[in-house]
C-alpha positions in Angstrom: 211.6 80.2 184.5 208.0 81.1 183.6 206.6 79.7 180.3 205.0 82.0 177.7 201.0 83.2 178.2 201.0 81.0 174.4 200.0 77.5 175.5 200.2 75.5 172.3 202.4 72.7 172.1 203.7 72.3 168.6 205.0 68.6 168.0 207.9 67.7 165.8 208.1 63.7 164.2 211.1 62.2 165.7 211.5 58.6 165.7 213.2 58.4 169.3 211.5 55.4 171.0 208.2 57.1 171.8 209.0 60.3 169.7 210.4 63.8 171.3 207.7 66.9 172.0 209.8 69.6 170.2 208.6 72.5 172.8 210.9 75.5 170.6 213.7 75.3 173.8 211.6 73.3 175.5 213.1 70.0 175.6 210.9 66.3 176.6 209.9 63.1 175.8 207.4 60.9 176.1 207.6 57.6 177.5 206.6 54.2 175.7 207.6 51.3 178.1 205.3 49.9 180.8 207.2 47.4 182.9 210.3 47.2 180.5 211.0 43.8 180.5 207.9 43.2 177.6 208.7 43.0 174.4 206.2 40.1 172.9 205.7 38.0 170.1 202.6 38.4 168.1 199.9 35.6 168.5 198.2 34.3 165.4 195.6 32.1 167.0 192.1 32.5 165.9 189.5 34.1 168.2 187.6 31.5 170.3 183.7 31.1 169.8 182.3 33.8 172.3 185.3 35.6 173.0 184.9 38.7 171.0 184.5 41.5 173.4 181.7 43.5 173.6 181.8 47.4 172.1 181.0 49.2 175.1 182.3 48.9 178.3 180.2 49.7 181.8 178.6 52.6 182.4 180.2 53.8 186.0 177.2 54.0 188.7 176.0 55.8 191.5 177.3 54.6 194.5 175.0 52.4 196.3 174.1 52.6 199.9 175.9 50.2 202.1 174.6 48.0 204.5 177.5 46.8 206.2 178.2 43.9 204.5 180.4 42.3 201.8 178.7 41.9 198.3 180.5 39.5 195.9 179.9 40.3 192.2 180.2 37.5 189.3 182.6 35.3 189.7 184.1 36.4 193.0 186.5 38.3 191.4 185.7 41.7 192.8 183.3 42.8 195.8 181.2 45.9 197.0 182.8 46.1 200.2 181.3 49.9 201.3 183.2 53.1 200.3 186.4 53.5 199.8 188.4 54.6 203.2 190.7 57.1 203.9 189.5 59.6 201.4 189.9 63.4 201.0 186.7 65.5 202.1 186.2 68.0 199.3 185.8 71.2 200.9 184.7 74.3 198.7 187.1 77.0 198.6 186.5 79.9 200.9 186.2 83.3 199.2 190.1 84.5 200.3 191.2 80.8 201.3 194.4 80.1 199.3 193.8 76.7 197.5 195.6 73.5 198.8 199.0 72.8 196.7 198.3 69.1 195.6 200.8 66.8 194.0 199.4 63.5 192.0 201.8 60.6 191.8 201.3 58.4 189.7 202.4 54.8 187.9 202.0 53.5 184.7 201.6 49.4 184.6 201.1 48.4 188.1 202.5 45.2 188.2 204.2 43.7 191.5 206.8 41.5 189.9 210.6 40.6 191.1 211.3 44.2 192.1 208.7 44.6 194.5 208.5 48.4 193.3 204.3 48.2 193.9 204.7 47.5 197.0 207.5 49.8 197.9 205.3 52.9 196.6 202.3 51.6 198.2 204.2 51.8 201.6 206.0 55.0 200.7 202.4 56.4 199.9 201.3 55.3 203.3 203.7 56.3 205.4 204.0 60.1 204.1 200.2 60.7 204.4 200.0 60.6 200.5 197.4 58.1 198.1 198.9 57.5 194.8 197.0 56.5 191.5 198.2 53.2 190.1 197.6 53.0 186.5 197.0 48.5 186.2 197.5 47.2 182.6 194.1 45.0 182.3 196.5 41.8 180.9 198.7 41.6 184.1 196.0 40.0 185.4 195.7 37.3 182.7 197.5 34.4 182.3 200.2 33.7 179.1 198.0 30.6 178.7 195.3 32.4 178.4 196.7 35.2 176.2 193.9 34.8 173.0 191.1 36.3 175.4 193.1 39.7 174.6 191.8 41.3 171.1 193.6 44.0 170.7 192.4 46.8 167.6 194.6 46.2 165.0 196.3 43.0 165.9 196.2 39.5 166.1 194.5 37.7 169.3 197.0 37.7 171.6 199.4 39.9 170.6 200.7 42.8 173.3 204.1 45.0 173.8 204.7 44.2 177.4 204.8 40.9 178.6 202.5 38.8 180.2 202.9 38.2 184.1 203.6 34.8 185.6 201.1 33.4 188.0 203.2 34.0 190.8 203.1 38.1 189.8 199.7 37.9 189.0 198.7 36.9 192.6 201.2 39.4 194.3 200.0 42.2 192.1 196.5 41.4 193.4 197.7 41.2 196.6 199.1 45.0 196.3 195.8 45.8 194.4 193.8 45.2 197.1 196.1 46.9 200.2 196.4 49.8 197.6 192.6 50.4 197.3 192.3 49.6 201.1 194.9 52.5 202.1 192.9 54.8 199.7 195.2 54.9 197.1 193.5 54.6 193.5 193.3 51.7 191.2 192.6 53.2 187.8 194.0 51.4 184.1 196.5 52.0 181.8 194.5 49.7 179.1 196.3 46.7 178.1 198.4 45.6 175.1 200.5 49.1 175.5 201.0 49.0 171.4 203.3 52.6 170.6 204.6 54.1 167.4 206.3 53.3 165.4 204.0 50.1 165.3 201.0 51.1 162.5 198.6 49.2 165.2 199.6 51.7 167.6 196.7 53.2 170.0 197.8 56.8 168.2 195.4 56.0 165.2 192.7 54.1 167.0 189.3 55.0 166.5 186.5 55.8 169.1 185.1 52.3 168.8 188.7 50.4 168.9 189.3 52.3 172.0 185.9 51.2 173.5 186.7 47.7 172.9 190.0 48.1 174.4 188.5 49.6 177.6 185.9 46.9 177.7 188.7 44.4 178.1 190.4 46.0 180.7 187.1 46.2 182.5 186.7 42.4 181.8 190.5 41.5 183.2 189.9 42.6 186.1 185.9 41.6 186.8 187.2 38.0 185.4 190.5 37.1 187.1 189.7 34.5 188.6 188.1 32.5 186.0 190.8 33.4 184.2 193.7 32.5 186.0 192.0 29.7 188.0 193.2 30.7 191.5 190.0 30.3 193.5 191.7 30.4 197.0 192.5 34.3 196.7 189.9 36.8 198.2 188.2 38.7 195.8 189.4 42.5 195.3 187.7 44.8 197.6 185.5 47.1 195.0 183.6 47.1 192.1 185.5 48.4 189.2 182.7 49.1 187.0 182.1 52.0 190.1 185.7 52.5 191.1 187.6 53.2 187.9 187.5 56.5 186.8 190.0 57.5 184.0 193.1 56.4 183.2 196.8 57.1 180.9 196.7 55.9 177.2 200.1 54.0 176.5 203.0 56.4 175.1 200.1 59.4 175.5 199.0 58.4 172.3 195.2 58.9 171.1 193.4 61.1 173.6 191.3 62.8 170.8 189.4 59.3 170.2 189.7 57.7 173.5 188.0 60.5 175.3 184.6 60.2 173.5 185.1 56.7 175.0 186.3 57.8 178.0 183.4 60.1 178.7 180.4 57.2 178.0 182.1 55.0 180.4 181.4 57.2 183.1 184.9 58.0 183.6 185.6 61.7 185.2 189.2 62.4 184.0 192.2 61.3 181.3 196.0 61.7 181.9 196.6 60.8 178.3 197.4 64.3 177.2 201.3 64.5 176.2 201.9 67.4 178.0 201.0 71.2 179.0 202.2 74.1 181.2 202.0 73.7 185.0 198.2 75.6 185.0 194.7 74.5 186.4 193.2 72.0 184.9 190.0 72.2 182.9 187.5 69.6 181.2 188.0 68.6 177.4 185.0 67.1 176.0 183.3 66.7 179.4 186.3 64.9 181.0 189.1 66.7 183.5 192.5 66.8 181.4 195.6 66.1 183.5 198.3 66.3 181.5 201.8 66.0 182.2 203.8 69.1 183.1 206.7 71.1 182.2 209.4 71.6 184.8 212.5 73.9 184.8 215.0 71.6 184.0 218.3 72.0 186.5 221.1 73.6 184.6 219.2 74.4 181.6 217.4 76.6 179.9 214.8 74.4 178.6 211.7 72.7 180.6 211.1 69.2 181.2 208.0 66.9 181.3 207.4 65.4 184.7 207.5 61.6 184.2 210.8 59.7 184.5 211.4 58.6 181.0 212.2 62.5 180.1 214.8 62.8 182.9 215.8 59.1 180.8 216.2 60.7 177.3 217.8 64.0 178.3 220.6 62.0 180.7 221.5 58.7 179.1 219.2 59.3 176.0 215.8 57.3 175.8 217.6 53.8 173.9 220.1 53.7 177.4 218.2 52.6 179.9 221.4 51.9 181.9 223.8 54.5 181.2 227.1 55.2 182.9 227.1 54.2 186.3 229.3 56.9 187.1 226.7 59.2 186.3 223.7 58.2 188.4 224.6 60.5 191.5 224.9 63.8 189.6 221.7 62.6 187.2 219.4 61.1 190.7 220.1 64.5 192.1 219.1 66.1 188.8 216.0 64.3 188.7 215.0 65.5 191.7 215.7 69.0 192.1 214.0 68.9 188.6 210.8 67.7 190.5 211.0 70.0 193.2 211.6 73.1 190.6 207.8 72.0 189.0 207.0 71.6 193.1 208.4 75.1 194.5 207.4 76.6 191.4 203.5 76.2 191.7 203.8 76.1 195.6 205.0 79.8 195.8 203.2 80.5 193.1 199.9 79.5 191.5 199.3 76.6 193.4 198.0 75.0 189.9 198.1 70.9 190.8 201.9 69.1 190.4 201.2 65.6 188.1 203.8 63.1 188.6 204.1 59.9 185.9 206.3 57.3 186.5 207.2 53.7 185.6 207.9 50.7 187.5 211.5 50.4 186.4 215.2 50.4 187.5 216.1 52.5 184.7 220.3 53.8 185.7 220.0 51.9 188.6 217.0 52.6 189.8 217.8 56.3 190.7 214.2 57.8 189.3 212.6 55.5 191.9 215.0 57.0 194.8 214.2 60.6 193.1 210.7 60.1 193.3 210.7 58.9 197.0 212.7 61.5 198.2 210.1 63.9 196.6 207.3 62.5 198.2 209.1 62.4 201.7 210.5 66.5 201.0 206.8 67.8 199.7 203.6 65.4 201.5 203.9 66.7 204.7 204.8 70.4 203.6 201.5 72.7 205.2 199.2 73.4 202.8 200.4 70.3 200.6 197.8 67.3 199.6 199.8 63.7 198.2 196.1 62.8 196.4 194.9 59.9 193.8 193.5 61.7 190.7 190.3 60.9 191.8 190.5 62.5 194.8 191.5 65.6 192.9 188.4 64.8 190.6 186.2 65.3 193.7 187.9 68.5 194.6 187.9 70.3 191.5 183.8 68.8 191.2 183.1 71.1 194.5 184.2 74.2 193.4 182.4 76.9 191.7 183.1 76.9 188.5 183.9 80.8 188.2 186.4 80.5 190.6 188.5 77.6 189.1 188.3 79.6 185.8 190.2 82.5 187.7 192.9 80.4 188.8 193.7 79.0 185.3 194.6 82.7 184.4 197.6 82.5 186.3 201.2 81.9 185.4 202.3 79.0 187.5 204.8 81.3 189.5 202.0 84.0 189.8 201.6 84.1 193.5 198.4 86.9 194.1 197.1 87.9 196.8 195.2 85.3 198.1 193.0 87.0 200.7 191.8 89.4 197.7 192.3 87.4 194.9 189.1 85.0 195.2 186.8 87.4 196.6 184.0 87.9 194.7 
């Protein structure tokens, strides 16, 4: 099914969890869980002398030359510890060179917890020649104790939507963290407190300044873990994340139009906040690379769906029933994934515009949109032509091109195949 040339995505109010992108017959939803098992009181302490963040986060650098050896920063909690390894070589496209078909998986939350679903992806990622962007939530690195270092805009100290981890989490998810970043997978942030509509706090109506502050503190969770938490006996993480992180998903995909002015003056290249578009090239909004979500043929239907896991959710079991009829997780797994290979095929044959994946770390019916997403990744990283990159990576890429030429692409239909020897010859 090819969408219409008309790109605009009305949206309809509908109080379903996260709310429902009315598309005309094209049916999603967006996601507003990170984790799932967080639903939080609110804190009422008073802010601590000192604590109030500051209103700008870093400024991302130029990488500095490397001598060979390991540079602590601050407190120990991160390192310079050289460039990043195992990372694609942007190539510029050769005039008549059909563009590589890459596929961006990504997770919201990042937390290793009893599930071990961090680590499972890691190794998935690693053993099908894919990297992966892991989007961490800045306060599963900080301890419940320590909860009042979090100031969220528009709510008391301490309050958040997800749960804080326990210590034992907190040290596993830096141990996945740092094997992550070493395998070249990306480590970029999914903010903090996750706050969603219908909450009035909610990130939605946050201004440019609220969101500033917000990034500051999950710059500050991670740069500070270990005085936070304590545990001095844990190496630091291997990179500096005022230099590594470069962009990141809003909780529920709410806010982009504010958070990108903040986006852009931390140095950040790209935002996956955007609740959704058609499977096209990307292009830069305000100075930043927008990679939205996509729409998908939807097996069976005649409506599209948007490529993260809580939309399969809300059209199968509907997005209050996490666990729905067991019953129904076969026929609803194998829905999931042939709806992920349509998006796939789609592009592949055709436009070779990039696939974005979104998911969660949750066992939602069983767990089968973790065993969808798997099998995808086996079925389509080692497919020729195909890349399995971070967002970053796909940053870098995009950076090396000429611009004329990526405008080009964006013309076409995502199951517009041309003729590539002809088509990008100038």
């Amino acid at each position: 099914m090819r969408p219409p040339r008309n790109r605009t995505l009305p949206r309809r109010p509908d109080p379903v969890l996260c709310g429902l992108l009315a598309l005309g017959v094209l049916a999603a939803a967006t996601a507003c869980t990170d984790g799932g098992k967080a639903r939080t009181t609110v804190s009422t302490a008073a802010p601590r002398a000192g604590e109030q963040p500051a209103s700008h986060a870093p400024t991302a650098t130029a990488t500095p030359s490397w001598d060979g050896k390991d540079k602590v920063i601050g407190d120990g909690s991160t390192a310079y510890t050289g460039p990043q390894p195992h990372q694609l070589k942007p190539e510029k496209l050769k005039p008549g060179e059909k563009p590589p078909q890459f596929v961006v998986f990504s997770w919201d939350g990042a937390l290793e917890n009893d599930d071990h679903l961090f680590s499972r992806f890691r190794e998935v990622a690693k053993e099908n020649n894919a990297h992966m962007t892991f989007f961490l939530s800045g306060l599963y690195l900080l301890p419940k104790a320590k909860r009042t270092l979090y100031h969220p805009p528009r709510h008391a100290p301490g309050a958040s939507a997800i749960d804080f981890p326990t210590d034992a989490h907190i040290k596993s998810t830096l141990e996945q963290l740092r094997l992550a970043w070493e395998n070249g997978d990306e480590i970029g942030t999914h903010f903090n407190g996750h706050f969603c509509k219908p909450d009035p706090g909610a990130g939605a109506g946050w201004t440019t300044k609220e969101w500033e502050s917000e990034i500051t503190q999950a710059y500050a969770f991670v740069q500070h873990w270990k005085t936070n938490t304590g545990f001095k006996d844990i190496p630091p993480l291997p990179f500096d994340y005022a230099r590594e992180l470069a962009g990141g998903r809003a909780p529920c995909l709410e806010g982009q139009k504010n958070l990108l002015p903040a986006a852009k003056a931390s140095g950040w290249r790209y935002d996956a906040s955007s609740p959704g578009d058609f499977q096209i090239w990307p292009a830069k909004k305000d100075g930043v690379w927008n990679f939205p979500l996509e729409l998908m043929p939807y097996p069976g239907k005649n409506f599209q769906v948007l490529s993260m896991d809580f939309n399969f959710l809300y059209n199968q079991s509907g997005g209050d029933v996490t666990q729905g009829d067991p019953a129904k997780y076969p026929a609803w797994e194998k829905q999931t994934r042939d709806g992920y290979l349509n998006g796939f095929e789609r592009v592949y044959n055709g436009s070779r515009a990039p696939l974005f994946v979104g998911n969660h770390f949750e066992t939602w019916n069983g767990g089968i949109y973790m065993q969808a997403v798997e099998d995808v990744v086996k079925d389509v990283c080692r497919r020729k032509g195909v890349r399995c990159v971070s967002f970053k990576e796909l940053c870098d890429w995009l950076d090396a091109q000429d611009p004329a030429v990526l405008a080009k692409l964006r013309n076409l239909d995502p199951g517009e195949s041309p003729d590539w020897s002809t088509f990008l010859k100038k």
